[in-house]
NUPA-772594 format. One record per residue: x, y, z of N, C-alpha, C in turn. Coordinates in steps of 0.05 Angstrom, whole numbers, plus 5000, padded with zeros to 4 digits. Example, Ala and Ser with C-alpha at 12.3 -4.5 7.8 and 13.67 -1.06 7.14 Angstrom:
526448865156524649105156526449345156
525749555142527349795143525850015157
***
This chain:
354538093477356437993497358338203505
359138313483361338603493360038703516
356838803503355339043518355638903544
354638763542355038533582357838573599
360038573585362538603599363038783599
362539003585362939333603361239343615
358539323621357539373644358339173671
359939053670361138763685363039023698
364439173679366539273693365739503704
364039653695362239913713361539823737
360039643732358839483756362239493785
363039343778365639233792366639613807
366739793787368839983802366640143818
364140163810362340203829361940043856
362539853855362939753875365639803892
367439763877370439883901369940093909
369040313895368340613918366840573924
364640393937362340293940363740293979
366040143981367540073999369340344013
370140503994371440684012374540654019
375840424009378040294016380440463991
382140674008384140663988386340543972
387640613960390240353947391740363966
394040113968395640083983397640213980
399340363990402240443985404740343979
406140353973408140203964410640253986
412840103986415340124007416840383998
417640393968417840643957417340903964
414340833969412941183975413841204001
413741034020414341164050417441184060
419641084041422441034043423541404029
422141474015424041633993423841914010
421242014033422142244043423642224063
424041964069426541934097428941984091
429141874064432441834050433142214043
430942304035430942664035432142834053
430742674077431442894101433742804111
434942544107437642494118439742594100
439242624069441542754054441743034058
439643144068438843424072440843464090
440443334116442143304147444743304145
445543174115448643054121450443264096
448243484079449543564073450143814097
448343924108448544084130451443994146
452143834155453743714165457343794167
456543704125459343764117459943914113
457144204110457644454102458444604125
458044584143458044744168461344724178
462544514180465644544179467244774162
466744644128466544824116467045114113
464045224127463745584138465745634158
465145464180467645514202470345564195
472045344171473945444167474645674146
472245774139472646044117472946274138
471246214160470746454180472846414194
475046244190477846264211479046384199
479446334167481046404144480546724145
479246824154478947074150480247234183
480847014191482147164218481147264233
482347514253480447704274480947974248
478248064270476948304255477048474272
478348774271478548934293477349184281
475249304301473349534287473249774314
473550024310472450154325470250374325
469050504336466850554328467450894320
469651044322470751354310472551344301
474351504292477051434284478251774292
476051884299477552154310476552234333
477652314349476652334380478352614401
477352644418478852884436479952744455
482252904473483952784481481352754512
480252854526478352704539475352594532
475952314505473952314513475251964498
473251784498473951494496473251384469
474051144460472951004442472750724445
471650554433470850344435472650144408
473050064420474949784401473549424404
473249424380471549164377472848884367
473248654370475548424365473148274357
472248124335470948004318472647684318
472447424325472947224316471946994321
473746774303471546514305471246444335
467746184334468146234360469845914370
471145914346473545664365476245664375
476246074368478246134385478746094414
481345924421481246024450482646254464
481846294489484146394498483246734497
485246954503484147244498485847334484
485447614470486847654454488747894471
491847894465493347994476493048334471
493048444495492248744492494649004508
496248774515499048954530500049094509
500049044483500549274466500049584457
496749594472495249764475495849884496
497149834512497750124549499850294527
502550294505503150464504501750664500
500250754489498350984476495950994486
495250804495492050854512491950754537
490250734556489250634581486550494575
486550224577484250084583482750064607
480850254603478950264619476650034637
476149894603473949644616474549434585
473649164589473049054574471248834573
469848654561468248454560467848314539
467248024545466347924517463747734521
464247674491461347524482461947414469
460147194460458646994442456147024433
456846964398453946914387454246804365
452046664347450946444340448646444315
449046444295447446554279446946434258
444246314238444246134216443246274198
443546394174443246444146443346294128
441246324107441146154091443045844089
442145774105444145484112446545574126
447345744129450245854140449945834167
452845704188452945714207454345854226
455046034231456346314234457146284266
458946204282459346294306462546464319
461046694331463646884336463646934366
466047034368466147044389467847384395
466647574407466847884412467547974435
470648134436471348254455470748574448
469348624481469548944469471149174486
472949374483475249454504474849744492
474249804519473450134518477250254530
476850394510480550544501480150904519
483151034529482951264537485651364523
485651534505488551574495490351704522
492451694512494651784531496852124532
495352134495496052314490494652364465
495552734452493952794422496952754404
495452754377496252644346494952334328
496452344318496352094305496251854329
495651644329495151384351494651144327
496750944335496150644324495350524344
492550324328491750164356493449884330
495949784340496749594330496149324328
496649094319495048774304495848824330
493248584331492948444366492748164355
493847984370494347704363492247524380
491447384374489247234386489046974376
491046814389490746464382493446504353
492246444350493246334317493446564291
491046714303490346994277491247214298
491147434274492247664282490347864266
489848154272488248334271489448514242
488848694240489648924220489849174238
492149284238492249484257489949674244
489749894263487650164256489450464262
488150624255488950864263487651054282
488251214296485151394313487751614303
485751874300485952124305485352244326
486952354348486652474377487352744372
486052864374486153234371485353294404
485653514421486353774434482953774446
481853684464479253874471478454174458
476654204438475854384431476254704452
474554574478473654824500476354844514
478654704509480554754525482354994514
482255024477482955134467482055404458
479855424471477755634461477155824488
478056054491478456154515476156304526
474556344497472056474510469156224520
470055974520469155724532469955754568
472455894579471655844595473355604603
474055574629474755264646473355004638
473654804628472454604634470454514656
468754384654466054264673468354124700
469654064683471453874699474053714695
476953904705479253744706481153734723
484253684720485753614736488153754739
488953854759492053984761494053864786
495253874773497953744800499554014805
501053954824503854154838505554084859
507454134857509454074880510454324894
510554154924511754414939514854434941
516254294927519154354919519854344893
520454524879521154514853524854334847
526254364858529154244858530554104888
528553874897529853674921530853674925
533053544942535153424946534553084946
535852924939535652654952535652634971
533652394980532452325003530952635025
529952815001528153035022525652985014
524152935032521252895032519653145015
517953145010516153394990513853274983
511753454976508753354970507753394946
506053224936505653204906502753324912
501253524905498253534912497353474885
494953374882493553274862490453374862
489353604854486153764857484153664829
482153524838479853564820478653774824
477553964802476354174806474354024786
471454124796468654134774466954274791
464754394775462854614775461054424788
459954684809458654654834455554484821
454554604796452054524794451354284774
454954234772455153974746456653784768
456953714780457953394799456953204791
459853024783459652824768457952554791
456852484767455352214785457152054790
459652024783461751774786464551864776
466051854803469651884793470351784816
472751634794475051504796477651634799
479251664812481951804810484951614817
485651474789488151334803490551434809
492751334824494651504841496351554817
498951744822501551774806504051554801
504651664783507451384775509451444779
511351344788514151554796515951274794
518251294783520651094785523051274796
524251134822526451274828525951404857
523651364864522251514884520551354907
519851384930517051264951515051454942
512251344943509651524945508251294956
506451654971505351494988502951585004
500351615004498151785009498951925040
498252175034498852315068495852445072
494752255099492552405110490452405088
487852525098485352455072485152755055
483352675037482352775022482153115033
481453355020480653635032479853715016
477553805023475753984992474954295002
475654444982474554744986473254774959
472955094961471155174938474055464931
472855534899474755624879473355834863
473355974858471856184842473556184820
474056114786474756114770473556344746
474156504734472656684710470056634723
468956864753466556784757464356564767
466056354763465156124761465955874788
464255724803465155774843465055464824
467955314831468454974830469154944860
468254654857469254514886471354404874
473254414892475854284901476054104918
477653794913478853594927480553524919
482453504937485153524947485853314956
488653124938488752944949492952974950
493252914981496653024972497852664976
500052684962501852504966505552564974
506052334992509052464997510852374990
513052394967514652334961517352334967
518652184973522452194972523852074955
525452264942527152154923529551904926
529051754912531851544916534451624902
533951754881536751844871536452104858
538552244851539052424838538752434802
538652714807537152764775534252784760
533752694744531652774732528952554743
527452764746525152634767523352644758
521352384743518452474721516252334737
513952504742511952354757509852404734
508752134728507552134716503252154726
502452354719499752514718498052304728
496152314753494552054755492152094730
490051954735487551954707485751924720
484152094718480852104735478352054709
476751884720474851744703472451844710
471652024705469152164709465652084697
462352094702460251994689458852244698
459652364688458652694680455252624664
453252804680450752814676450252964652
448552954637448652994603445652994596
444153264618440053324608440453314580
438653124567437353254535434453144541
432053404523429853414519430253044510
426952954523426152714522423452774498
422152494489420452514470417052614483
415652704473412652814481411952604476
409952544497408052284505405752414508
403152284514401152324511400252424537
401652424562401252534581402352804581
403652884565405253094563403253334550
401453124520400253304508397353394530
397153284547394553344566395053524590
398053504593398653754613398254024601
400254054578398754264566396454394551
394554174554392354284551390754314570
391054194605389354314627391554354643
394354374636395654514661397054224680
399854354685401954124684401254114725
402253834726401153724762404553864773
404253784805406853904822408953724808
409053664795412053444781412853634758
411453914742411453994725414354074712
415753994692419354034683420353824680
418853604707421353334702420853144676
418153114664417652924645419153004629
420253344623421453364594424153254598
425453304617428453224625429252844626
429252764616431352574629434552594631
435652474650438452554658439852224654
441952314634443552024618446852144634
448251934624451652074642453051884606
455852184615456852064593459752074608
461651894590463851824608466052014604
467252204614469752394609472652254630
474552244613477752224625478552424623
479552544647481452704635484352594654
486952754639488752654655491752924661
492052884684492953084694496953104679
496153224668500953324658501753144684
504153054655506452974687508653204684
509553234708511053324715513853154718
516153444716519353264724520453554732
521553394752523153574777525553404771
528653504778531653544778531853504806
531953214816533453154844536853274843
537253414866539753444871541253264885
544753144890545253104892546653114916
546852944946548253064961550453234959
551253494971552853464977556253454974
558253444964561153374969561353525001
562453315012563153405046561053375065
559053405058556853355076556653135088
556253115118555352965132555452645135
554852525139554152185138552452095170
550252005174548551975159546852265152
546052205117544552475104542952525114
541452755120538352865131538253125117
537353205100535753475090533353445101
533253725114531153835130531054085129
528654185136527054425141529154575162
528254335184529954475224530554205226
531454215248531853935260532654155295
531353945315532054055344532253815360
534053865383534053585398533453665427
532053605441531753665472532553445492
532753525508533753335533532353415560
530653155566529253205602529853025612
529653035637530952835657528452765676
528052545680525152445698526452245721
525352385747523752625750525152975733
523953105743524553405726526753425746
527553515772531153525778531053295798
533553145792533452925790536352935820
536352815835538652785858540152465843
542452565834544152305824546452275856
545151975855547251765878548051575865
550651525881552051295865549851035876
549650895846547850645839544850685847
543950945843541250975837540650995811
539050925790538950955768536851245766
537051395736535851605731535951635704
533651695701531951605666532851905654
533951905628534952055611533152085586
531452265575530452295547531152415533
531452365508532652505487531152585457
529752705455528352745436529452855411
528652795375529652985358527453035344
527153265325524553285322525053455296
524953335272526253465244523653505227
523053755211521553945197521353785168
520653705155520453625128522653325127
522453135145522652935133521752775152
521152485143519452305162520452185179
519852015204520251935228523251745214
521851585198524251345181526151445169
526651705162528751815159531151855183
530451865204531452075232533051775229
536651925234538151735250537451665278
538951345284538851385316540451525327
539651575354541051685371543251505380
546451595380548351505396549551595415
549751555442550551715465553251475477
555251625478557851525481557451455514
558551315520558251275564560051445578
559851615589560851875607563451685621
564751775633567251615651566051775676
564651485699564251545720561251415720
559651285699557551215691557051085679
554350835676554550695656550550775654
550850725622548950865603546250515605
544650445599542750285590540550415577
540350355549539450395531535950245539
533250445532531050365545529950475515
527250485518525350435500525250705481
525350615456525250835434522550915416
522051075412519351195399520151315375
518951255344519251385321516151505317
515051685301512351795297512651995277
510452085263510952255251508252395256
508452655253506552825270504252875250
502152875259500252935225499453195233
498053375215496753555215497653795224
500553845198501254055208503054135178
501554015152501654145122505054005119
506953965130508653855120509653575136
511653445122512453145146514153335159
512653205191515053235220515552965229
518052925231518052605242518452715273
519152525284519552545314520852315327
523452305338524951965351526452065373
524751925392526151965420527551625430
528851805453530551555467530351505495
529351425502530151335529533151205555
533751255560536551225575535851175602
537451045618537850905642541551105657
540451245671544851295665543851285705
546251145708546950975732549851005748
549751285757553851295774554751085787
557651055779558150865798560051005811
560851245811562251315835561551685849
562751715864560952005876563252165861
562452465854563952695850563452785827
564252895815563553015789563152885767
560352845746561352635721560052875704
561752795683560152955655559952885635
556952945629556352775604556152925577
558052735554559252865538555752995514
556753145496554753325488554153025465
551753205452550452975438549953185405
550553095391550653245359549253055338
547453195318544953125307546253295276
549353275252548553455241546253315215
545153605203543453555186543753855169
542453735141542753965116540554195117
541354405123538854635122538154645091
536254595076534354565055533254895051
533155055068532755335060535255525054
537355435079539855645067541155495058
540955245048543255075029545655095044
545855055072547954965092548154755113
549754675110550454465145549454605169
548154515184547654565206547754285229
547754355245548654155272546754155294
545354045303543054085328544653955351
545854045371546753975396544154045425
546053875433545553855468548553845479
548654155495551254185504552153955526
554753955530555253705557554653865584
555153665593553453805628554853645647
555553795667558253545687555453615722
555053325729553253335748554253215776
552953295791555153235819553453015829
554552805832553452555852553952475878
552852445895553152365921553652125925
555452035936556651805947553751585960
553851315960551651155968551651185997
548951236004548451166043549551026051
550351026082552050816097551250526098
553050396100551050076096551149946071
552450066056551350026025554149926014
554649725999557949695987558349905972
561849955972562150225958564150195943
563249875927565149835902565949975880
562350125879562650205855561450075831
560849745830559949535803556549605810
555849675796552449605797551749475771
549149355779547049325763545049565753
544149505724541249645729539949645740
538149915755535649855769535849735794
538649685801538549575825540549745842
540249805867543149815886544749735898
547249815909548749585905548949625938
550949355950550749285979549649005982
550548946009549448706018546848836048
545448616051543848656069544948676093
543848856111544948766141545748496158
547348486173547948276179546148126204
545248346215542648326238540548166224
539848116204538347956191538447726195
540847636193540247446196542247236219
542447426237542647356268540047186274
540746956303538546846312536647096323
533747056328532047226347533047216371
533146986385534447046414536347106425
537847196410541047306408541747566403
543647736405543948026389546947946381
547747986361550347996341551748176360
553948196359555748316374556448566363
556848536328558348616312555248846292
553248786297551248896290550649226308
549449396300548449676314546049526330
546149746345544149676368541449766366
538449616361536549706364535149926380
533650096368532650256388529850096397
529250226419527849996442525150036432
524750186408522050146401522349946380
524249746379522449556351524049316366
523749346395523949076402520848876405
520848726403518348556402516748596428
513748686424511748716454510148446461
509048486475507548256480505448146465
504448436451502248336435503748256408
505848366408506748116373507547986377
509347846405508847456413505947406408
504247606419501847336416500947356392
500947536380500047566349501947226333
504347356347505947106334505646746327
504546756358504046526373501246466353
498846606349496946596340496646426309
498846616300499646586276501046196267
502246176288503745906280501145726293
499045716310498145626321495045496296
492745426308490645316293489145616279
488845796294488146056280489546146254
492746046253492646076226493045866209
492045656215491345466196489445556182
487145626196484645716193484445856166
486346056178486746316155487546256134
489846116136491646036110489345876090
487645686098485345536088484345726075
482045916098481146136077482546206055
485346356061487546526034487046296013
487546066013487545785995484945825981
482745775998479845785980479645995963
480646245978479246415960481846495931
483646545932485946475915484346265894
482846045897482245825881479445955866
478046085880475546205870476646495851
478946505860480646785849480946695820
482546495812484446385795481146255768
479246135790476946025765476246245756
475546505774473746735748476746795732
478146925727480547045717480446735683
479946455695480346275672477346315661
475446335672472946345666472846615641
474446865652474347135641474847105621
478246965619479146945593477646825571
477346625579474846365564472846485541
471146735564469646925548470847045525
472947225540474547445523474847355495
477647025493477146805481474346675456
473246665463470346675449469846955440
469047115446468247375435470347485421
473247375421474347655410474647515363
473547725355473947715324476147535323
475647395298477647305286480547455266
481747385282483947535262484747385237
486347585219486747545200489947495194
490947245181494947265189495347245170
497447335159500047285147502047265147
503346955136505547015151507746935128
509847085137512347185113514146905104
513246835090515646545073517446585086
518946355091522046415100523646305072
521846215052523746185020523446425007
521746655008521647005005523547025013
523847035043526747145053529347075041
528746725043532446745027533246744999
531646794985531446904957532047274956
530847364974531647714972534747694984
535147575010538047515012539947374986
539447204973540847174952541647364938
539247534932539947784915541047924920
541548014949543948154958546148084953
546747874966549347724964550147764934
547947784916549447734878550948064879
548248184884548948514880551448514894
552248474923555448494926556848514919
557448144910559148024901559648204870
556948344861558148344829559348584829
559248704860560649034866558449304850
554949214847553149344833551749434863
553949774867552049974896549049954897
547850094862545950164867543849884873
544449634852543349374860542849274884
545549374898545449244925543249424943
542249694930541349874955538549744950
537049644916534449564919534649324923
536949084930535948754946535448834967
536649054991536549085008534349255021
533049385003531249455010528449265001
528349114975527248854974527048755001
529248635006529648445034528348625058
528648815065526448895084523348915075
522249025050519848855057519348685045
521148535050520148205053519648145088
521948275093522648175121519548315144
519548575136517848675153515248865133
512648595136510348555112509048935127
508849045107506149255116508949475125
510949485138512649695149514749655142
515249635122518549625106519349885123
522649875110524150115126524550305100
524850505098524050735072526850715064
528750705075531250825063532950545078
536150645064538250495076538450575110
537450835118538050965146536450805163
533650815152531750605172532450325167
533650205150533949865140536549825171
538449955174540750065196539050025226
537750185231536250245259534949965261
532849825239532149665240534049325252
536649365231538149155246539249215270
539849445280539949525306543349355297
545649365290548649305289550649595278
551549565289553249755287554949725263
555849525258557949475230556449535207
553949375208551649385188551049725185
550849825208550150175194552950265189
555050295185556950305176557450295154
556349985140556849925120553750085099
551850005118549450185102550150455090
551650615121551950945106554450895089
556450715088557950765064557150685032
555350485030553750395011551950725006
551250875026549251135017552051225013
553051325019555751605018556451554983
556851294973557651174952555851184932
553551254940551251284917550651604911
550651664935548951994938550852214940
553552064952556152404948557052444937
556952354909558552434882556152614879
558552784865556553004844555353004813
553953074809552152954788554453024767
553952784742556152794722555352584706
556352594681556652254664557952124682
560852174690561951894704561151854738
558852004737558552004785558851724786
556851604764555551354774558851024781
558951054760562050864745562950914766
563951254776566551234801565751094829
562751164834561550964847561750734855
560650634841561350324838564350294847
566250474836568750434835570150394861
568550554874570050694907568450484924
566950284912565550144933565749834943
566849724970567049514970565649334973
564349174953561348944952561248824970
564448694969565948374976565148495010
566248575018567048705045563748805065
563048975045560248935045558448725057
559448555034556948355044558348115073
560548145073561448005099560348165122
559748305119558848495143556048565151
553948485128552448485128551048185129
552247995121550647725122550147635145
551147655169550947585194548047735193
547547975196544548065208542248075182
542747895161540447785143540647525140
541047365163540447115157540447055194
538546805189538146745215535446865229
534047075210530847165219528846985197
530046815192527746655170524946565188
525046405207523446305220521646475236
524146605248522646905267520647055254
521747135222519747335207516847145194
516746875189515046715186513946695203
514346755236511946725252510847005257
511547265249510447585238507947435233
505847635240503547715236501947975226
500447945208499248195211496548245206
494748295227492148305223490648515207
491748695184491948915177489748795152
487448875141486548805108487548945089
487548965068488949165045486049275039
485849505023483149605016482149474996
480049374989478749184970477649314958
477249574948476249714928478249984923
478350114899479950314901479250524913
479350804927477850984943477051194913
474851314922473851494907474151724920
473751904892473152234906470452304912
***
């Protein structure tokens, strides 16, 4: 019976694999790798916060890629942090000692061994400013802060080494006045020189820094050629013109040219390379070995400091240092027949050697006794192309007798500072006494005129009836008595013939008037769109405020920059350069008064510890500004509707 029931059970499991049917699984087996991968997930989860805040804990990371460098040449500074920093990291710390050239950033993202790593990388290419020792100091960024670094800036090797030779490529400045005067114009020239067969693929040249001073590009660029130890550089030439605002020590600081100087090195042998020289190189033969890479060179030009002089004690009011200064006088027509109440145009030109148009006082011409003067159209310019500033300001005049016999017109005086013999000089136009003829008969001989006009009443025959003769009237000569043919002309005229006509004059007048609207229409449509700006009138009364403080607080020199503030505010693109042109500009007489005493008060003391203090001292704010508020207020609206279709340059210019 045993033997029977094991084979009962052989039997039986031969049969279940007989079927093919596996065991069933349990809830267990299919539950336990789910529960795996979700604890897996959730420790990921909590770990990853975790990393993040170890990688904050560790702050920014500041790296650069040398730590010793020449004074033209760059380095690279690298800012390392989490990436849940926001915001940039502050780098205004860095202009004392270097110039930032470029910068950029990034993000990236990275998993290690379970680690979730995200940073975020600024990278800022540095130009020192000068050689020695250099701190690039903590830079603050959010919340963290950096570890400062050090660079070592040493001397260009080849600059030091004489049997090297000139550099490939650098920079010199010069002035053509070594000791100014205030307010004398002078030129700053600024020359890149580099070798004829090394030209850089790419430069940059930004302008000079000056406090205390205007600059301001004159005319373009000029390039020549230079023979150096042998060696032929091109030259470009870029001048700028400066005028001093005050006296004393004058530092212009060096512009910085950013050069991508070409840099051949032997390239790797390729397999085309090894087949040239074995049957002989094709017409391209030289260039496969060469490739041409650029590497980036700064260099930056010395600043210079010049010693502004000081006007003056006794000199003049209003100031002008100049070269020359000349004034001419023509009369149009060229000789001119003066009658009483004919008018006759007077010009007056001045025309000063080394300083600009906006410098030149106006002209004032007192009214002769026997004449009255009308002031006509004025011209400022400054002359180009002739190596120094010539300004140039003429006047126009109207002078009009009102009575016959002798008048003379008083002389006209221009003085100004000779800048070569360090003297006063005076440019006149002597007086001149001119004989006038009494007005033609017929004419009233009051004496009152108008401009431009003559004086008298019309004849009285005028306006007598036609069929009558005035008693009291001269007698016609018998040729302009009326003929027969101008009755009938006459007759014609009042009659249907000139209805006729007058119709025609009407039509065509109307066909006149549509093309002329038609023309415009076009013009209208075709003409470009301009471009406006127009001046705040809350600009304006905010620079006027600032005057008014500077006044009131009796601060000369304050008051001379609101006021010059306030003009360009007032006038966008053509400010006035000085207090002389801010004067001409308001066109008031009290106002230049008060302008040249505000200058006399700044610029005629002689240089000293106390010039400045006594200054201030001798100067009335209060009084000042009563005299001046009338002609800075009341152009708010006027200067808001200024325009100027002018663009600014949208890229910087290159050499």
């Amino acid at each position: 019976m045993c033997d029977l029931i094991r084979l009962d059970r052989t039997s039986s499991l031969r049969a279940d694999g007989a079927t093919g049917q596996r065991p069933r699984r349990s809830l267990l087996d299919v539950l336990l790798p789910m529960l795996c991968a979700v604890t897996v997930f959730a420790a990921l989860m909590a770990v990853t916060p975790v990393l993040a805040q170890d990688t904050l804990a560790e702050g920014v990371r500041a790296e650069i890629d040398r730590d010793r460098i020449a004074t033209n040449e760059t380095l690279i500074l690298q800012l390392l942090g989490d990436g849940r920093l926001s915001g940039e990291p502050e780098l205004q710390v860095l202009e004392a000692d270097f110039d930032i050239l470029s910068r950029s950033q990034s993000e990236r993202m990275s998993v290690l061994n379970g680690a979730v790593s995200h940073t975020r990388e600024w990278r800022i290419e540095l130009a020192p400013k000068r050689s020695g020792r250099l701190e690039i100091p903590a830079l603050a960024w959010g919340d963290a802060r950096s570890e400062p670094l050090v660079v070592e800036v040493v001397e260009d090797a080849a600059a030091d080494d004489p049997a090297a030779g000139p550099k490939p490529i650098f920079v010199r400045t010069e002035t053509d006045e070594a000791t100014p005067y205030v307010q004398q114009a002078f030129h700053y020239r600024v020359q890149v020189l580099y070798r004829e067969r090394e030209a850089p693929q790419r430069a940059v040249l930004s302008d000079p820094q000056v406090e205390g001073a205007t600059i301001e590009r004159d005319g373009e660029d000029r390039s020549s050629v230079e023979v150096i130890d042998g060696r032929r550089y091109q030259v470009i030439e870029r001048r700028f013109l400066m005028v001093p605002l005050q006296s004393g020590p004058l530092v212009i600081r060096g512009p910085r040219l950013e050069a991508i100087m070409p840099s051949p090195r032997p390239a790797s042998r390729g397999p085309a390379d090894e087949f040239d020289a074995l049957f002989g190189a094709g017409p391209f033969a030289g260039l496969s070995g060469m490739t041409t890479t650029g590497r980036r060179v700064v260099e930056r030009a010395p600043d210079l400091e010049i010693q502004v002089r000081a006007q003056p004690p006794g000199s003049s009011s209003p100031w002008l240092p100049a070269e020359s200064v000349e004034i001419s006088d023509e009369w149009i027509p060229a000789s001119p027949r003066f009658q009483v109440g004919e008018p006759v145009t007077r010009v007056l030109t001045v025309t000063a050697r080394g300083v600009t148009a906006a410098q030149l006082p106006p002209l004032v011409l007192d009214p002769p006794d026997g004449a009255q003067i009308y002031p006509g159209q004025t011209r400022a310019e400054d002359l180009p192309g002739v190596g120094v500033p010539v300004g140039l300001r003429s006047l126009e005049v109207a002078l009009v007798p009102t009575r016959a016999g002798p008048v003379t017109l008083p002389e006209v005086r221009v003085p100004w500072w000779d800048t070569r013999e360090d003297r006063e000089r005076v440019a006149i136009v002597p007086a001149r006494t001119l004989e006038v003829a009494a007005a033609p008969a017929g004419t009233a001989g009051n004496g009152k005129t108008r401009p431009f006009e003559t004086s008298g009443e019309p004849a009285s025959e005028d306006a007598a009836p036609p069929d009558r003769l005035d008693q009291d009237a001269e007698p016609r000569e018998s040729g302009q008595w009326p003929s027969m043919a101008e009755d009938w002309v006459r007759r014609a005229i009042a009659g249907p013939i000139g209805l006729g006509v007058a119709a025609l004059g009407l039509i065509g007048l109307g066909w006149l008037a549509a093309l002329v609207w038609l023309k415009r229409g076009l013009r209208a449509r075709e003409a470009p769109a301009r471009v406006e700006t127009r001046v705040s009138p809350q600009a304006l009364r905010e620079a006027r405020r600032r005057v008014e403080q500077a006044c009131l607080d009796n601060d000369a020199r304050g008051a001379r920059m609101a006021l010059l503030d306030w003009g360009r505010v007032r006038w966008v693109g053509q400010a006035p350069a000085g207090l002389g042109a801010l004067a001409r500009r308001l066109d008031d007489a009290a106002a230049a008064e008060t302008l040249a005493q505000l200058d006399r008060a700044l610029y005629a003391v002689a240089a000293g510890a106390g010039a400045g203090a006594g200054a201030r001292a001798a100067w009335d704010g209060v009084g000042a500004w009563q005299a001046l508020a009338p002609c800075l207020s009341g152009d708010d609206e006027d200067a808001a509707s200024d325009r100027s279709t002018a663009l600014p340059e949208l890229y910087p210019r290159r050499i």
